[in-house]
KETI-123525 format. One record per atom (N, C-alpha, C): residue number from 1; residue in three letters; x, y, z. Coordinates in Angstrom, 2 decimals. Atoms other than C-alpha are relative to their C-alpha. Example, Ala and Ser with C-alpha at 12.3 -4.5 7.8 and 13.67 -1.06 7.14 Angstrom:
# KETI-123525
nr = 1; rest = ALA; px = 0.89; py = -1.19; pz = 0.00
nr = 1; rest = ALA; px = 12.30; py = -4.50; pz = 7.80
nr = 1; rest = ALA; px = 0.90; py = 1.20; pz = 0.00
nr = 2; rest = SER; px = -0.82; py = -1.19; pz = -0.06
nr = 2; rest = SER; px = 13.67; py = -1.06; pz = 7.14
nr = 2; rest = SER; px = -0.77; py = 1.09; pz = 0.73
//
This chain:
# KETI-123525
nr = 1; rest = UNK; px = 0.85; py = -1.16; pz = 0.00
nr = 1; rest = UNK; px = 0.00; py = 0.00; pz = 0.00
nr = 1; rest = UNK; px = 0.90; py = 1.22; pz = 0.00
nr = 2; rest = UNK; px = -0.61; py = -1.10; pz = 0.28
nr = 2; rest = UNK; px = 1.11; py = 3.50; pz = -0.99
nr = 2; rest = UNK; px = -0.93; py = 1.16; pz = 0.81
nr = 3; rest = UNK; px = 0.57; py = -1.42; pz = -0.45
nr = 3; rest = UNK; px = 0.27; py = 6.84; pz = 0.66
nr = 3; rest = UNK; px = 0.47; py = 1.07; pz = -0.87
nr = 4; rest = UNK; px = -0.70; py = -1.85; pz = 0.49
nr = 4; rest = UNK; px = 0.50; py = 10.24; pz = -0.87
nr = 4; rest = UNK; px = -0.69; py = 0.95; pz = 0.73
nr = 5; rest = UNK; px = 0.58; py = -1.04; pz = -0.34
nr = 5; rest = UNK; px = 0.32; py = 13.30; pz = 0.85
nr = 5; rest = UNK; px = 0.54; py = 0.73; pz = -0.08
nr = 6; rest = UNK; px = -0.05; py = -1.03; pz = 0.38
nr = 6; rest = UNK; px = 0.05; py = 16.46; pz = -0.34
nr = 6; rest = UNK; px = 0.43; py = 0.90; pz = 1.28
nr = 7; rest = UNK; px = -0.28; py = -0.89; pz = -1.17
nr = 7; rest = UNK; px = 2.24; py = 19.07; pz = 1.86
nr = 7; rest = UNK; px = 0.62; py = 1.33; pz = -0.90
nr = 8; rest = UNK; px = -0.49; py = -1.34; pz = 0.14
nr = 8; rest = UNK; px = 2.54; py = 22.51; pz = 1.41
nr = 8; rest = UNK; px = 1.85; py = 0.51; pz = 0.43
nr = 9; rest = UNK; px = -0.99; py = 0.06; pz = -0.60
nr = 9; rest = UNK; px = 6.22; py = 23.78; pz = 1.42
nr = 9; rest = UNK; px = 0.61; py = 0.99; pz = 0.75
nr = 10; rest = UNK; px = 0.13; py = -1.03; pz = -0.64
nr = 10; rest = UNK; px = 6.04; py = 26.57; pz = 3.67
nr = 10; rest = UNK; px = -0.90; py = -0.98; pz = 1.46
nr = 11; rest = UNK; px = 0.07; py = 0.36; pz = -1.51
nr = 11; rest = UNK; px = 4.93; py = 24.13; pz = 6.26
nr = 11; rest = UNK; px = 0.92; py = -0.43; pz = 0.83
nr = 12; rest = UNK; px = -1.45; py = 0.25; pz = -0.66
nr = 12; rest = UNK; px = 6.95; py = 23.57; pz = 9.48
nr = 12; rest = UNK; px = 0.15; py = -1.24; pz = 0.30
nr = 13; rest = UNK; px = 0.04; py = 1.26; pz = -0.10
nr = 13; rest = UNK; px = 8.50; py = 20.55; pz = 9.77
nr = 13; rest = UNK; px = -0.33; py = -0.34; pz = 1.35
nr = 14; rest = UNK; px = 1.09; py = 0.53; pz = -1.51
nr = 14; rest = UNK; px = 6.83; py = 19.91; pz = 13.37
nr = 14; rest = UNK; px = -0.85; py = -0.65; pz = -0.23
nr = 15; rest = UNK; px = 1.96; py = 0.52; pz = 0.79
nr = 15; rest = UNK; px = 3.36; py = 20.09; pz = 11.83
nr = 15; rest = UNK; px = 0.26; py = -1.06; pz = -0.78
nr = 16; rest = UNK; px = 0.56; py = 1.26; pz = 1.02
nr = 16; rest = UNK; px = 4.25; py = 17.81; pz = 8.86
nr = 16; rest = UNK; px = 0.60; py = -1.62; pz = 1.05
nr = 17; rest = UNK; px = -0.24; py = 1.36; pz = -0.97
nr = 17; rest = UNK; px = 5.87; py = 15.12; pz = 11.74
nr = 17; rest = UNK; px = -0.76; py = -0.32; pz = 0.98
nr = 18; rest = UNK; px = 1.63; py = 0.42; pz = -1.23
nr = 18; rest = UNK; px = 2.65; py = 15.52; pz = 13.94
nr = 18; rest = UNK; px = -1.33; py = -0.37; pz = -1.40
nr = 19; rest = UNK; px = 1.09; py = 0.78; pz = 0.65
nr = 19; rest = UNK; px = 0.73; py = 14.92; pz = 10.76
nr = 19; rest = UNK; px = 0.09; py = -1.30; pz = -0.47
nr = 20; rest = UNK; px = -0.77; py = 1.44; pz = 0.63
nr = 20; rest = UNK; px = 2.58; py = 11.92; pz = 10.08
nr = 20; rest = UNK; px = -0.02; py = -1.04; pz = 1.06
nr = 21; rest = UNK; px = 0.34; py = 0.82; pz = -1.64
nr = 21; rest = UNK; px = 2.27; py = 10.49; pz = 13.76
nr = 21; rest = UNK; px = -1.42; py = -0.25; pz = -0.27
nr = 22; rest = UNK; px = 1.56; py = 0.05; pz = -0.52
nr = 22; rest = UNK; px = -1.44; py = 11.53; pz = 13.91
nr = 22; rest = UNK; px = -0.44; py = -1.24; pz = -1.47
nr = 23; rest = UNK; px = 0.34; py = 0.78; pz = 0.80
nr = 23; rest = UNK; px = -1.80; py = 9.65; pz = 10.46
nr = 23; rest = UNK; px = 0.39; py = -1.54; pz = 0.05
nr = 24; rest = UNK; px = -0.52; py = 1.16; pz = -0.17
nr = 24; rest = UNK; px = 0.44; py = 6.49; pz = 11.66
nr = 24; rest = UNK; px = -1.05; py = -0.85; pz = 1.11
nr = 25; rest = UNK; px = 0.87; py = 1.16; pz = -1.13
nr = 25; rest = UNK; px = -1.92; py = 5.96; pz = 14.69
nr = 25; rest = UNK; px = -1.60; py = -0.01; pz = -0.56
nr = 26; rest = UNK; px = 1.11; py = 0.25; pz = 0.42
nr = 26; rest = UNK; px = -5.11; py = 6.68; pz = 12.90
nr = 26; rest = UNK; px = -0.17; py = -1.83; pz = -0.81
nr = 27; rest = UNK; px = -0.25; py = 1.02; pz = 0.77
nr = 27; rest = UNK; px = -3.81; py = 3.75; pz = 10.64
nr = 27; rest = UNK; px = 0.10; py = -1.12; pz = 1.03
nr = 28; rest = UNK; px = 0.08; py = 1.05; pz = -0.81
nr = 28; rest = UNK; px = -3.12; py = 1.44; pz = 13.46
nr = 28; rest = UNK; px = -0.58; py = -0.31; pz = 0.56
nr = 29; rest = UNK; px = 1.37; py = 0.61; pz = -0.33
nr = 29; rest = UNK; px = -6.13; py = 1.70; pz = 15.06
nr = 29; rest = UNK; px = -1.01; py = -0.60; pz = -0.74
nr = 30; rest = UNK; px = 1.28; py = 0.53; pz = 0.85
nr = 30; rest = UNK; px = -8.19; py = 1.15; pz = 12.22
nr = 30; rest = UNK; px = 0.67; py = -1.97; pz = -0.09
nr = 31; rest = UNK; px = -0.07; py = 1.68; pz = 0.46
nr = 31; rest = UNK; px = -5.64; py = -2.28; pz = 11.47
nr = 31; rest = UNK; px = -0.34; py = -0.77; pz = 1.20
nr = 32; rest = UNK; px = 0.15; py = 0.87; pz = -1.24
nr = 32; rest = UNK; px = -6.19; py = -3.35; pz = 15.27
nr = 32; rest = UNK; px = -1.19; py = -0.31; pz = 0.01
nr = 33; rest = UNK; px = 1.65; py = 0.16; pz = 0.41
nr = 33; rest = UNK; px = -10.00; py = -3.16; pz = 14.28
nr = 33; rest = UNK; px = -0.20; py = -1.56; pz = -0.63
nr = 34; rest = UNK; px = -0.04; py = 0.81; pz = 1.27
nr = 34; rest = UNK; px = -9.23; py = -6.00; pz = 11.69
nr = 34; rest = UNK; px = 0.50; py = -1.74; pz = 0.54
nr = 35; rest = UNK; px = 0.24; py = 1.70; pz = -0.27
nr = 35; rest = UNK; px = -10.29; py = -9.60; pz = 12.83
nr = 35; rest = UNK; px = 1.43; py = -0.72; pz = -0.31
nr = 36; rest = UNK; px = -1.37; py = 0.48; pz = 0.44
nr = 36; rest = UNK; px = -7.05; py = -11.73; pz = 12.90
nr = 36; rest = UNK; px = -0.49; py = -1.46; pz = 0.08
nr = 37; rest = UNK; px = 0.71; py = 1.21; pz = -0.12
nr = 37; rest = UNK; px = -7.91; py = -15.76; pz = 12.53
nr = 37; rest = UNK; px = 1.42; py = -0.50; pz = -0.43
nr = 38; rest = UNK; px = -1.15; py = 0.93; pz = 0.26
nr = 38; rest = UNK; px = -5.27; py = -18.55; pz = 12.77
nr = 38; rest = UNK; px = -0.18; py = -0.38; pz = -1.08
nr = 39; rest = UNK; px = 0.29; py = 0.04; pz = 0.90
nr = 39; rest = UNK; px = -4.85; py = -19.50; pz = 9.75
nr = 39; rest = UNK; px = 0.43; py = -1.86; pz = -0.47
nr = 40; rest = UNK; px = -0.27; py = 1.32; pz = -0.51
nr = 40; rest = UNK; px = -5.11; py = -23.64; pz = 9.36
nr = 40; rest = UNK; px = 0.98; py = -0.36; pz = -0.98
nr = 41; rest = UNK; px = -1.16; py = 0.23; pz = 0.96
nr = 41; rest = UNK; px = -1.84; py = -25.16; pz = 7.50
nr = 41; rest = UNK; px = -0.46; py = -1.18; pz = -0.67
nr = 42; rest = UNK; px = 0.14; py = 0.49; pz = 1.19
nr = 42; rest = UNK; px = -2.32; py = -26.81; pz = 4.35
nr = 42; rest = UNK; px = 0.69; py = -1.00; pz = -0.30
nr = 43; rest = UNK; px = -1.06; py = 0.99; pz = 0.59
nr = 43; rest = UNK; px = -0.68; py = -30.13; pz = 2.97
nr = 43; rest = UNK; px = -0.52; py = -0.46; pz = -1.37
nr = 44; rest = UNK; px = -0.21; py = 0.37; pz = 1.41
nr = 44; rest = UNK; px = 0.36; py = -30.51; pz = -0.29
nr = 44; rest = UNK; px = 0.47; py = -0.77; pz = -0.42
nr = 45; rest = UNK; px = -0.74; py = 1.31; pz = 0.40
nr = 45; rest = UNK; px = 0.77; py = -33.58; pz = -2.08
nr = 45; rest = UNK; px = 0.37; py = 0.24; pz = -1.47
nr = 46; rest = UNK; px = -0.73; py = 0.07; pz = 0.89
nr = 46; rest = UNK; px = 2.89; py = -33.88; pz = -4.77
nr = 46; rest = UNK; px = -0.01; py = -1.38; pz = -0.75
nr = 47; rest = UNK; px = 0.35; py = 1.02; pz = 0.79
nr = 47; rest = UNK; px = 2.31; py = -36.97; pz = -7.65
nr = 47; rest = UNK; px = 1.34; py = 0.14; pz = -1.07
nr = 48; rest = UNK; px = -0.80; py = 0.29; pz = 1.69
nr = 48; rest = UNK; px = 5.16; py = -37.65; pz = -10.61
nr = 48; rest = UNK; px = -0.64; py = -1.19; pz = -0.18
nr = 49; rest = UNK; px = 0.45; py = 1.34; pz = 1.00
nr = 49; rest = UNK; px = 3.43; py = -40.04; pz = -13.07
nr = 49; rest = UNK; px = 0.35; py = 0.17; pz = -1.20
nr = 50; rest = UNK; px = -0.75; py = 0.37; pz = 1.26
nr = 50; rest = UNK; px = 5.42; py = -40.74; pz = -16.09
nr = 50; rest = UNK; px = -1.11; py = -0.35; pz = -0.88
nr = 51; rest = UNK; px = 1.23; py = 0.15; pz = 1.16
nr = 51; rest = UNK; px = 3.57; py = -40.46; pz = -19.32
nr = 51; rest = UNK; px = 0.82; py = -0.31; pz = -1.10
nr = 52; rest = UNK; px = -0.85; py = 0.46; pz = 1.04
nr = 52; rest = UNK; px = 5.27; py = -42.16; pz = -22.49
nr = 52; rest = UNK; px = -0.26; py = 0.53; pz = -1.02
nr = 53; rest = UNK; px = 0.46; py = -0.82; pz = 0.85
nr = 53; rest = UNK; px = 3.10; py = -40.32; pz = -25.10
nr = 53; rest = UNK; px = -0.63; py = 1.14; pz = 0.38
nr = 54; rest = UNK; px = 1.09; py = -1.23; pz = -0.23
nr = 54; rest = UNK; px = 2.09; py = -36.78; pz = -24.80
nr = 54; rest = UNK; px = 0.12; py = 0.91; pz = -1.21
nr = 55; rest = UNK; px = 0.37; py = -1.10; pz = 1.18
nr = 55; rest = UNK; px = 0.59; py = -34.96; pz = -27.50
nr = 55; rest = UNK; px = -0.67; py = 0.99; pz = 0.16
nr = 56; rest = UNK; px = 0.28; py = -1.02; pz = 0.01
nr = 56; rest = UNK; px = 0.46; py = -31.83; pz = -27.20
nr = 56; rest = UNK; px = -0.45; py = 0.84; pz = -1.48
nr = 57; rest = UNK; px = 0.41; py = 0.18; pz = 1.16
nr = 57; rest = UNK; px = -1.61; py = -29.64; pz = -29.81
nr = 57; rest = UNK; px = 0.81; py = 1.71; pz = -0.73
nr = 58; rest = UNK; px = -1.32; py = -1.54; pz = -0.52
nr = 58; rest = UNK; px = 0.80; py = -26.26; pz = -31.26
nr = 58; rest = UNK; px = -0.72; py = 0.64; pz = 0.33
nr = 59; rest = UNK; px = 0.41; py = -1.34; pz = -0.60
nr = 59; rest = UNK; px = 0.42; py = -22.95; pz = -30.19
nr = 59; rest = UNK; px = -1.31; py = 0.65; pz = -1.35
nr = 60; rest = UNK; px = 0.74; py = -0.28; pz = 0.95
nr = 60; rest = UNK; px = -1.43; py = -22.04; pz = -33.83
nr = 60; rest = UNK; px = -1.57; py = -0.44; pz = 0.40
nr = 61; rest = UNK; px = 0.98; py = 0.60; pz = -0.14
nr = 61; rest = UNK; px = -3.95; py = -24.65; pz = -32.87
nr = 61; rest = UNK; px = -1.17; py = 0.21; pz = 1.32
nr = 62; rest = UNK; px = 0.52; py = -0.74; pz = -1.31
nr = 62; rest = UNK; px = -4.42; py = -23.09; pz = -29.19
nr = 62; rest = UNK; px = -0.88; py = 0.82; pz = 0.05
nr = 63; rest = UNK; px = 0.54; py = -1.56; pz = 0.59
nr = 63; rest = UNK; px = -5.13; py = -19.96; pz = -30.57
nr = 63; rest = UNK; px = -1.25; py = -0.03; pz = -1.07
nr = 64; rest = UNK; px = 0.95; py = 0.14; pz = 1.10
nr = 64; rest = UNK; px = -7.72; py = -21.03; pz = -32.89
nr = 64; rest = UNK; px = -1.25; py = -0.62; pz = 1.12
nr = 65; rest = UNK; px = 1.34; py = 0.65; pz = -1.32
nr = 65; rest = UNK; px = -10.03; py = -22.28; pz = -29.69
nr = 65; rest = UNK; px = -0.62; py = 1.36; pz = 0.35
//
């Protein structure tokens, strides 16, 4: 995620590091808002089965589907 914010350059750098705080915790409260769920781990099985003929059909023929 990207932020942009527009700062005037005649502002003092105080203000733009209290708007940058006040904007860091607005942001962290809203993510602490944000349901967190274990997340259950997955197993993946893996198969090699040897195939003696494979006909594949070309790319011309792909493209024509």
């Amino acid at each position: 995620m990207q932020i942009v914010i527009n700062i005037p350059d005649n502002l003092p750098t105080e203000r733009v590091n209290q708007m940058i705080k006040e904007l860091e915790e607005k942001l962290q409260a809203e993510a602490d808002l944000i349901p967190t769920q274990a997340k259950s781990t997955r197993r993946v099985y893996a198969h090699l089965i040897t195939v003696d003929n494979l006909d594949l059909p070309s790319r011309d023929k792909l493209y024509e589907r």
